[in-house]
C-alpha positions in Angstrom: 1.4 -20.3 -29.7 0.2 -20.1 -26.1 2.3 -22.5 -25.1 5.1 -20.9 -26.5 4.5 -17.7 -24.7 4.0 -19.5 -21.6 7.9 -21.1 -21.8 9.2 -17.7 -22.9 7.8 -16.1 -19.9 9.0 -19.1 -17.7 12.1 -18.6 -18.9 12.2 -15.0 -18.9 11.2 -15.3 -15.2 14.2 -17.9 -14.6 16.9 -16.1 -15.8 16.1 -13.3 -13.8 16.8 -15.3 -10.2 20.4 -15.8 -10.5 20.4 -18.2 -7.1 18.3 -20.9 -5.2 17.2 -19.9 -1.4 19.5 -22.1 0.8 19.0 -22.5 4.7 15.9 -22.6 4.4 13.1 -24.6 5.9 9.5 -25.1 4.2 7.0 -26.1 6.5 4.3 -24.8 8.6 6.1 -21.7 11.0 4.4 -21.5 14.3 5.1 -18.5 16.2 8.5 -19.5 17.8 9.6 -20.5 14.4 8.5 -17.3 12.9 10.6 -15.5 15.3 13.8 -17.8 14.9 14.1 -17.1 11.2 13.5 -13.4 11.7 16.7 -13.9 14.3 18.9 -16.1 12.0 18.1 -13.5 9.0 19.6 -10.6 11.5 22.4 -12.7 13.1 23.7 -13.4 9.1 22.8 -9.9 8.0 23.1 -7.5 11.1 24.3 -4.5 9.1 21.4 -4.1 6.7 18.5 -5.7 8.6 16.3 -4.8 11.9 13.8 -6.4 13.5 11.2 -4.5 15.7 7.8 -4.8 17.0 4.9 -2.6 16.4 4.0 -0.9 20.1 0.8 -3.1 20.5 0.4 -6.6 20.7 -1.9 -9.3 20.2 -5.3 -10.2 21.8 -3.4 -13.0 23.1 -0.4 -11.0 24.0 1.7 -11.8 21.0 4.2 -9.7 19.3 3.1 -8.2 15.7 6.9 -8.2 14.5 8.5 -6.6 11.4 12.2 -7.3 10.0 13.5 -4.2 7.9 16.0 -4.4 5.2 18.1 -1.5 4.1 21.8 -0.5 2.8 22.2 2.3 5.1 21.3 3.1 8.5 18.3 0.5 9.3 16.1 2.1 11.5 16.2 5.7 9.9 14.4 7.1 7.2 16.6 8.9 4.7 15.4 11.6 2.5 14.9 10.1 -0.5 15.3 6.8 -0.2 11.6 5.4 -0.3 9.5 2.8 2.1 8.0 -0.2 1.4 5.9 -3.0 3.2 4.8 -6.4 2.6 2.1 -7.4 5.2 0.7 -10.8 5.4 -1.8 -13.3 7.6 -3.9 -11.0 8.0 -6.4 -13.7 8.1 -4.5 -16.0 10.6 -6.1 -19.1 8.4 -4.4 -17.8 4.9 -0.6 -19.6 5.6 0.7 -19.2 2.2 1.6 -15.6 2.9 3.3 -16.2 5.9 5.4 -18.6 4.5 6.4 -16.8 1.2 7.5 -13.8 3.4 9.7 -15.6 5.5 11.0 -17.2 2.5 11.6 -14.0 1.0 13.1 -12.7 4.2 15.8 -15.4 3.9 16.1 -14.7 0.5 17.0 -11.0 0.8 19.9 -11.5 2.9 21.2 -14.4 1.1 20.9 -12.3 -2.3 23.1 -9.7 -0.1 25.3 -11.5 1.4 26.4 -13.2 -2.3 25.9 -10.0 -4.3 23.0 -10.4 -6.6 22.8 -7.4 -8.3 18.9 -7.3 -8.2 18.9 -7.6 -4.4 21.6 -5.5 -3.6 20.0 -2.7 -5.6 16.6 -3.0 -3.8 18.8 -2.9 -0.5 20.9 0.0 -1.4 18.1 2.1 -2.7 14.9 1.4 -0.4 14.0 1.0 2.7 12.1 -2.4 3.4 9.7 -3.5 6.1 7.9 -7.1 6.1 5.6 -8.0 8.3 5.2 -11.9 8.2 1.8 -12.4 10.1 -0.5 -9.4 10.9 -2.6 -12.3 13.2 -0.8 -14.9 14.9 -3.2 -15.7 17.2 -5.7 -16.8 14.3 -2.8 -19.0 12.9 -2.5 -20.7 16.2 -6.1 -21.6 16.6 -6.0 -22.8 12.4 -3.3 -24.6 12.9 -4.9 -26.8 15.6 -7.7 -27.6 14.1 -7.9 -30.9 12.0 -8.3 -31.4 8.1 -11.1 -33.3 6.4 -10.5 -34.3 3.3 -7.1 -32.7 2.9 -8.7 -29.1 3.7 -8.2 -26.9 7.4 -11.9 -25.4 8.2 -12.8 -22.6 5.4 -13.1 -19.5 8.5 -11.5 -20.8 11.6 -8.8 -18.5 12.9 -9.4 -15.9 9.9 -10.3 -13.4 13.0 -8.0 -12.5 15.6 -8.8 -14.2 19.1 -11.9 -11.6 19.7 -13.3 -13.0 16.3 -12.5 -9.7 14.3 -12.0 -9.7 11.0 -8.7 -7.8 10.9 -9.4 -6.5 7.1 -13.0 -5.4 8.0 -11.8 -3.6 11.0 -10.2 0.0 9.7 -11.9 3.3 9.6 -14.5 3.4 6.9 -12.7 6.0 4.7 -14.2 5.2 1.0 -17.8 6.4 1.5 -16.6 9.7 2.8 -14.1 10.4 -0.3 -17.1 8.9 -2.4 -18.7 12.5 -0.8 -15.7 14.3 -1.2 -16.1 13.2 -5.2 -18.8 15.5 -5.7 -17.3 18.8 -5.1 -15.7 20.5 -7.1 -11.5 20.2 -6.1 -12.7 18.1 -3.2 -10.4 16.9 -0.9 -8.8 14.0 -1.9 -5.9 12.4 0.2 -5.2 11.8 3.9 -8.7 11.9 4.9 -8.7 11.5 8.4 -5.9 12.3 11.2 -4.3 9.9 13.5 -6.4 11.0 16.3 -9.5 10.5 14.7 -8.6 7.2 12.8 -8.0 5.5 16.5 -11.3 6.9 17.5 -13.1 4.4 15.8 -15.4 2.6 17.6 -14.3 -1.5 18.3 -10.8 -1.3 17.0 -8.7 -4.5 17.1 -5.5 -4.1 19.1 -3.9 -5.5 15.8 -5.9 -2.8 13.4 -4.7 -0.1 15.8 -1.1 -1.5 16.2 -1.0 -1.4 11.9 -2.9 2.5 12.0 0.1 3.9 14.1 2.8 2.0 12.2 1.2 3.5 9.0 1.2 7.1 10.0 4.3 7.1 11.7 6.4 6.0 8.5 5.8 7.7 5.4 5.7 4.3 3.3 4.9 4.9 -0.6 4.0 1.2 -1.8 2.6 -2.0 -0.2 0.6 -5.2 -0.6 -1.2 -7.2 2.0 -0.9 -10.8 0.9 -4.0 -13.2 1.3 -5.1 -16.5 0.1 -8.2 -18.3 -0.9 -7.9 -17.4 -4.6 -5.3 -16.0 -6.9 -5.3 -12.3 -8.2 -4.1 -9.1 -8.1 -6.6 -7.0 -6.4 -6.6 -2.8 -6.2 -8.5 -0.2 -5.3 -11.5 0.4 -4.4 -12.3 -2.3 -2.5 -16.0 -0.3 -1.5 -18.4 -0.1 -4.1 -19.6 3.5 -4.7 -23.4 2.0 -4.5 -23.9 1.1 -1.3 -27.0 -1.3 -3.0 -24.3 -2.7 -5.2 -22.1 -5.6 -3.3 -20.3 -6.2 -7.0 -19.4 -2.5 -9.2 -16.1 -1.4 -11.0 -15.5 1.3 -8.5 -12.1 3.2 -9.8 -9.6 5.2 -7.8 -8.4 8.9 -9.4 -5.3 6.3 -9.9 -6.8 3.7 -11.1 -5.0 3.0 -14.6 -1.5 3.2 -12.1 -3.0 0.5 -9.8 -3.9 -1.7 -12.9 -0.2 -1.3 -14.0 0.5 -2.1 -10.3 -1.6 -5.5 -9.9 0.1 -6.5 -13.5 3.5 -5.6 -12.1 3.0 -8.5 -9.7 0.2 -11.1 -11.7 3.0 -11.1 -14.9 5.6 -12.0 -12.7 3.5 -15.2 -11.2 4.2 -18.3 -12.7 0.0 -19.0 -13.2 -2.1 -15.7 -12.1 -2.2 -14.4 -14.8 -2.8 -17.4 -17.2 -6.0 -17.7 -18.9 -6.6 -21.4 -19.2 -5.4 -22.1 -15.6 -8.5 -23.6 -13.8 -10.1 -20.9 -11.3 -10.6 -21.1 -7.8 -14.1 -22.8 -6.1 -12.7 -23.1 -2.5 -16.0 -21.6 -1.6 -18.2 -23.5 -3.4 -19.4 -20.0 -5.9 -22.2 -21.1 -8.3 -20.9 -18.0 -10.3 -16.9 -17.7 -10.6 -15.5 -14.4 -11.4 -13.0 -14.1 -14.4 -9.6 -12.4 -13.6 -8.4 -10.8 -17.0 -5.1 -10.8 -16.5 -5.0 -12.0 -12.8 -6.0 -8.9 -11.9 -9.2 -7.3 -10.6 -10.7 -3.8 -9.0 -11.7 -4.9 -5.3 -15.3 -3.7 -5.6 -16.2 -5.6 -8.4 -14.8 -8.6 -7.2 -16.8 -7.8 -3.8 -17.6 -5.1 -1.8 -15.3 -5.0 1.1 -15.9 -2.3 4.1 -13.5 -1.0 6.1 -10.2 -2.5 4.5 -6.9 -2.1 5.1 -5.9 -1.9 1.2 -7.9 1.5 0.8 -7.3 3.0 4.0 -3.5 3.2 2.8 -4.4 5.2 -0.2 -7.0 7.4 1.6 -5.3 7.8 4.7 -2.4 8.0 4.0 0.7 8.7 1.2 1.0 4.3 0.4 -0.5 3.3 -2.2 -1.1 -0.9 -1.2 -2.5 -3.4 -3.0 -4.3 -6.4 -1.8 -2.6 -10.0 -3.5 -4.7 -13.5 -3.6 -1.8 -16.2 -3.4 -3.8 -19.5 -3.9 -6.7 -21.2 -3.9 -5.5 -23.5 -0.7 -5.2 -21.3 2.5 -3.8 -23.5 4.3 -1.7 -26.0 1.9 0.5 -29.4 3.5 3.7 -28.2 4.8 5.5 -30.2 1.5 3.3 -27.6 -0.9 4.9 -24.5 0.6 7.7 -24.5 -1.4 5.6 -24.7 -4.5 4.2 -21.4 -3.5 7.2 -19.8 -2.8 8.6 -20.7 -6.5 5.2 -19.1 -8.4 5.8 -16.3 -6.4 9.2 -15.2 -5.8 10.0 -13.7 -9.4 6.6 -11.7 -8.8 7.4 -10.5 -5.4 11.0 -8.9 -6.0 9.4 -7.0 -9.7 6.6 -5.9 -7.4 9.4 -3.8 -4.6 11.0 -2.4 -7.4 7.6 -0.5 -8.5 8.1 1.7 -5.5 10.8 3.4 -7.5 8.4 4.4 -10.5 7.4 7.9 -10.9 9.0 11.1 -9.5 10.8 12.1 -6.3 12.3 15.0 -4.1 13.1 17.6 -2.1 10.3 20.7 -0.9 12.5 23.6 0.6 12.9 27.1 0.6 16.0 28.9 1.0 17.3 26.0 1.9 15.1 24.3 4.7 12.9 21.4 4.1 9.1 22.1 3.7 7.0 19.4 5.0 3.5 18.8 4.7 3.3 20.6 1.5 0.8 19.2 -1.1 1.9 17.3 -4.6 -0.5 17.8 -7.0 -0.3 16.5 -10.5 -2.5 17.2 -14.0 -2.0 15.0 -16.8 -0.5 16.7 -19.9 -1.6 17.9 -22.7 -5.3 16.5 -21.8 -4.9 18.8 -18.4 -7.1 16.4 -16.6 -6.1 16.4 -12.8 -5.3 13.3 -11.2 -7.5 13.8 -8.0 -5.3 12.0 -5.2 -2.5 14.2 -3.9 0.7 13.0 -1.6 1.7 15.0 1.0 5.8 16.0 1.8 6.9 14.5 4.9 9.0 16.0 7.8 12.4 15.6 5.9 10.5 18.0 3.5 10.8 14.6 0.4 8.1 13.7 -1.3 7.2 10.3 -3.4 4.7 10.4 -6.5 4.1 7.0 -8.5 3.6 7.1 -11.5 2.7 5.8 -15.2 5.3 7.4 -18.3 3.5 9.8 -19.8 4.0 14.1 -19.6 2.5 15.5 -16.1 2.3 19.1 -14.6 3.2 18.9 -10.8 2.2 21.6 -9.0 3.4 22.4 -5.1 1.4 24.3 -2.5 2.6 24.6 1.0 1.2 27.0 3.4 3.2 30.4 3.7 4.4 29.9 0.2 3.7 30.8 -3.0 2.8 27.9 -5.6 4.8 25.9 -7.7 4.9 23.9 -10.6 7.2 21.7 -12.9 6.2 20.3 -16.4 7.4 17.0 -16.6 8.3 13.8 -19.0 8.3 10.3 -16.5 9.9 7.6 -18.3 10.4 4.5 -15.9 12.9 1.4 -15.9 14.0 -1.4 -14.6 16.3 -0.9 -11.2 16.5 2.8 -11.9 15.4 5.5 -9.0 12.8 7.5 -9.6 13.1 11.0 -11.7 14.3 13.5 -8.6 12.1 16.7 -8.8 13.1 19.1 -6.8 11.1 22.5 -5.6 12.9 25.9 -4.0 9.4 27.7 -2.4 9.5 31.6 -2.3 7.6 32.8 1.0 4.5 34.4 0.1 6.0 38.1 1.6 8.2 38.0 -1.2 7.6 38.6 -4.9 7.7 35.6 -6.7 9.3 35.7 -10.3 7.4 35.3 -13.2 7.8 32.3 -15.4 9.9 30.5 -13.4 8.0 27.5 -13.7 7.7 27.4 -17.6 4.3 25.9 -16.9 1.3 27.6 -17.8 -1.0 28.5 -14.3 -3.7 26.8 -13.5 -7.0 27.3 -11.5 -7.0 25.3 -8.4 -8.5 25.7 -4.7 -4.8 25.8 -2.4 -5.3 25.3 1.0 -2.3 24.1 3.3 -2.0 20.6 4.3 -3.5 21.4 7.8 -6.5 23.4 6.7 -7.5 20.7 4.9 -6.8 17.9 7.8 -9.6 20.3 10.1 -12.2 19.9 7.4 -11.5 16.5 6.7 -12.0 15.6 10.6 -14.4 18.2 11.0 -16.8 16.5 8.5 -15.9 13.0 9.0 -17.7 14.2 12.9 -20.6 15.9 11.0 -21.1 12.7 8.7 -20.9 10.5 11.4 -22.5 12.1 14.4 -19.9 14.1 16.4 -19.6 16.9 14.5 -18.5 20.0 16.3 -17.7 23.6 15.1 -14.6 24.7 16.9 -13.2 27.8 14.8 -13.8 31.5 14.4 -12.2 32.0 10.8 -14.6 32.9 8.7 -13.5 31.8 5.0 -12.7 28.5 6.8 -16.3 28.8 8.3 -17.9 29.2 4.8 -15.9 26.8 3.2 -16.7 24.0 5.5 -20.3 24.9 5.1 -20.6 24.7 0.8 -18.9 21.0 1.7 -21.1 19.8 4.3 -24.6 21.4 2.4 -22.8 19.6 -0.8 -22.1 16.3 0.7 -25.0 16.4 3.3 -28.1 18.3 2.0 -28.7 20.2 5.3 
């Protein structure tokens, strides 16, 4: 019967590519190479693909470049048309990403240029950025070493050239949401501002390239693409228990992020099969056991300061983290392999960014940004504790599960809203729009023009809650410094850091 299952999904997975990648070399992509295919791709699909480079570079002086693929206007975001980003090497030794991605990259504009419908959708309807390597310099020095017995060195070039460990290198933003947990309608979502994430002592000139690029487009789903095992990993990657390096730690979206990790370990050809043998490139007395191919990041292992949660804290992007193989550095004749367990999985993963709800904040007309999107599961009215912010165009981008959901809008200056909702997702559809017309708070609002019932929750504006975010982050870790004469802030600030703080 299992076998059976296995063929139908094979198949299932098969009929879905309607064409083989052509002009298209497998092998191992040093950095020049990298660069030439990103430069073919655009030369045979120059009106919906742009290549740029993040405004840092590399220890070693290297470029950190991204090719984006849209319908309309690369280079622009549209209102309503969502952002998504594949990353991957960020450990310069884990090749199989880098190779999928520039496989994928060739892929996309083929699929354009001859019309597949799946492709064209995806290109017509989101904006795409892919990153190939996050750390060439770390695939230049593991691609020089030698193998012994068939393997590259298990560490060697999985830091960038100053021996940092790109994905242990971000602000350490879990511990102070884990603080933020206890209080009642504690803050939840972009925890730290731009400022104070690049504040961080020791950054990488890679990390700090990746923090910029992440606040300065309002991207709504990712995955950073590793190897060494295979699985689906999501958030939290820090356990709560800082005695604990192995504990389910959840996120306030955590069912979404299992739906997430699934979206991608179905889609594999293997991750997700139980009888597949496991990984033991590490030599584990103890190996863990994926359901699924899936797994929450902290029980796998504790990880510190990684770039998968920093997304979901920091920012509106929720990002998974994806394990692509047990070789991380497979012979040039495997690649393609990889690229045929993965592809099916990769192109049903982009389309995810499309589940949930979308829209417009305005009022009168003109687009609200930096409002707050908060949303209560209905009829349990349990909150889902993470909120998304609106972004300068005044759109806003909530995944999320099917299911019935009250969304409620604050914005500063305005009076509250809310929507009761039904979210019922498919394939290659956009997400349902939901749109909000704020009334100023100087004017009277009228009554039951939500049709939802009100609830109690703490509103503060956007930026009110960025000052006590940073202001506490300083008081947590050492800098703190009281800077304001408003009072209700003043008290407010003070319940939080007694609460999460003791003093």
């Amino acid at each position: 019967m299992r076998l059976i299952a296995a063929i139908f999904i094979a198949l299932s997975i098969a009929c879905n590519l309607a064409f083989e990648l052509k002009d298209f070399t497998f092998g191992d992509h040093d950095y020049n190479s990298l660069l030439n295919v990103l430069n073919e791709t655009n030369k045979k699909c120059p009106d919906v693909s742009r290549i740029y480079s993040l405004d840092e570079k590399t220890v070693e002086g290297r470029d950190l470049v991204v090719i984006e693929f849209t319908a309309e206007k690369p280079g622009t975001h549209l209102a309503g048309k969502p952002e998504f980003k594949y990353v991957g090497n960020m450990h310069g030794n884990e090749v199989v990403s880098r190779e999928v991605l520039l496989a994928l990259i060739a892929y996309l504009c083929q699929g354009y240029r001859e019309q597949d419908p799946e492709v064209v959708w995806l290109m017509d309807n989101t904006r795409i950025h892919i990153m190939p390597s996050m750390n060439p310099d770390g695939w230049e020095l593991a691609n020089s070493r030698p193998r012994k017995n068939g393997q590259k060195p298990w560490l060697d070039g999985r830091a960038n050239a100053n021996e940092v460990d790109l994905n242990r290198n971000f602000p350490e933003v879990d511990k102070l949401e884990y603080k933020y947990e206890k209080l009642e309608g504690g803050l939840n979502n972009h925890i730290m501002s731009l400022s104070k994430a690049l504040s961080k002592m020791n950054l990488a000139p890679e990390t700090r390239a990746v923090i910029k690029w992440l606040y300065s487009i309002p991207f709504v789903l990712s995955s950073n693409l590793h190897g060494g095992d295979l699985v689906a990993n999501y958030p939290y990657d820090e356990s709560r228990d800082d005695r604990k390096t192995s504990q389910y730690s959840a996120s306030p979206d955590d069912g979404l992020f299992r739906y997430l990790a699934k979206s991608y370990s179905k889609h594999h050809l293997t991750m997700s099969d139980p009888s597949r043998k496991p990984c033991d490139m590490s030599g584990d007395l103890e190996l863990p056991e994926f359901k699924d191919g899936i797994t929450n990041g902290a029980k796998w292992y504790s990880v510190a300061g990684g770039m998968q949660d920093f997304n979901y804290l920091a920012t509106n992007c929720f990002e998974t983290t994806l394990e692509l193989g047990c070789n991380k550095f497979p012979y040039p004749e495997e690649e393609k392999n990889y690229w045929e367990e993965n592809k099916a999985a990769l192109l049903n993963y982009m389309f995810q960014v499309h589940i949930g709800i979308k829209g417009l904040i305005q009022s009168g007309g003109k687009r609200v940004g930096n409002a707050t999107i908060k949303v209560m599961n209905m009829p349990s009215g349990s909150p889902i504790k993470h909120d998304v912010l609106s972004g300068k165009q005044g759109d806003y981008y909530r995944l999320l599960l099917d299911g019935d959901y009250k969304v409620r809008v604050v914005a500063e200056g305005f009076h509250p809203e809310e929507r009761c909702i039904t979210v019922a997702n498919k394939q290659m559809q956009q997400a349902q729009v939901v749109n909000f017309d704020l009334t100023p708070s100087n004017k009277e609002r009228t009554k039951g023009q939500t049709g939802c019932i009100p609830t109690k929750q703490l509103d503060l504006s956007s930026g009110t809650e960025q000052f006590l975010q940073d202001s506490l982050y300083d008081k947590l870790y050492g800098d703190y410094v009281y800077n304001t004469k408003d009072y209700q802030l003043y008290n407010y600030l003070q319940r939080i850091l007694k609460s999460v703080t003791g003093n």
